[in-house]
N, C-alpha and C positions, 0 to 999 in steps of 0.2 A: 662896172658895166656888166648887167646882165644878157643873157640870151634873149631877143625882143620872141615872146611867144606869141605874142596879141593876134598877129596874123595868122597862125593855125587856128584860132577856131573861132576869134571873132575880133573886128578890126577895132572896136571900141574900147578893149579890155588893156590897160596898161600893163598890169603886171599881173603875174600867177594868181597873188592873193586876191584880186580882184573877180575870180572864178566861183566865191562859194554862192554867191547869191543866185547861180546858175546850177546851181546841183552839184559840181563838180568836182571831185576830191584831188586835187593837185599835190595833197601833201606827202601822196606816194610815190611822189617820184624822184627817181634817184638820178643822179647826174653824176658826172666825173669829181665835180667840187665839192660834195658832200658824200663820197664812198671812200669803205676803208683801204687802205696801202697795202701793196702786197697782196692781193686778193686776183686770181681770176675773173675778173667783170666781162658780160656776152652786151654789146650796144645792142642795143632796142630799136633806137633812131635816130638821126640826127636833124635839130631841127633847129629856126632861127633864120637869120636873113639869109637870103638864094646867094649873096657872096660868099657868105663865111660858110654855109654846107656846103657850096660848090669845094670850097679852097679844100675842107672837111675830108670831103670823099676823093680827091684827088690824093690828099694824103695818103689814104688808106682807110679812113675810117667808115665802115659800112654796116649794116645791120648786120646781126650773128658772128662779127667778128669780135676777139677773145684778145682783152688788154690787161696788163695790170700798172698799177699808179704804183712807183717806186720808190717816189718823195714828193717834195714843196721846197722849191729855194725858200730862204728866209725873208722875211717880211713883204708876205701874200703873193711872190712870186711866182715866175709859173710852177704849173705839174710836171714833173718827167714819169711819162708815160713808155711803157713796153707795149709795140704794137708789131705781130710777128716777132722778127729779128732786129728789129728797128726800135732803138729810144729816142723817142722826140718830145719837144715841151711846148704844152699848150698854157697861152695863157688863159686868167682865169673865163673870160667872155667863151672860149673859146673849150672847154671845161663845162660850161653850164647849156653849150648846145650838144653834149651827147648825154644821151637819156640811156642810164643801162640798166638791167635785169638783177 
């Protein structure tokens, strides 16, 4: 299950790869689900249905805050995530609505 993007920029468009015929380079962007572990990552945005960023930002997760991805349970499990003081695991949908730097 991905992050539904359609509704940031345009309500027709299913999925990311559906962007090029609009000019738009999607493929530089990086999410929780495709960055590497152990790394300082700064979130960019959180983006995706108004539930899951709600649930998102209540976590903790906000722009310019400073995470690092620590692991992956084994098969496609969640991420455990270090955010401040706090390890918590996001699954993967949930992984592909933070966009980071």
């Amino acid at each position: 299950m991905d992050c539904h993007l359609g509704f940031r920029l345009s309500r027709f468009v299913e999925k990311a790869s559906d962007f090029g015929h609009l000019g738009l380079i999607l493929e530089d962007m990086k999410t929780v689900a495709n960055s590497p572990f152990l790394q300082t990552l700064t979130i960019q945005d959180v983006i995706g249905d108004a539930n899951l960023t709600r649930r998102l930002r209540e976590m903790g997760f906000h722009s310019g805050c400073e995470i690092r991805i620590l692991s992956r349970a084994p098969f496609h499990g969640p991420y455990v995530v270090q955010l401040h003081d706090s390890v918590l695991a996001l699954r993967g949908a949930e992984a592909e609505c933070l966009l980071i730097r």
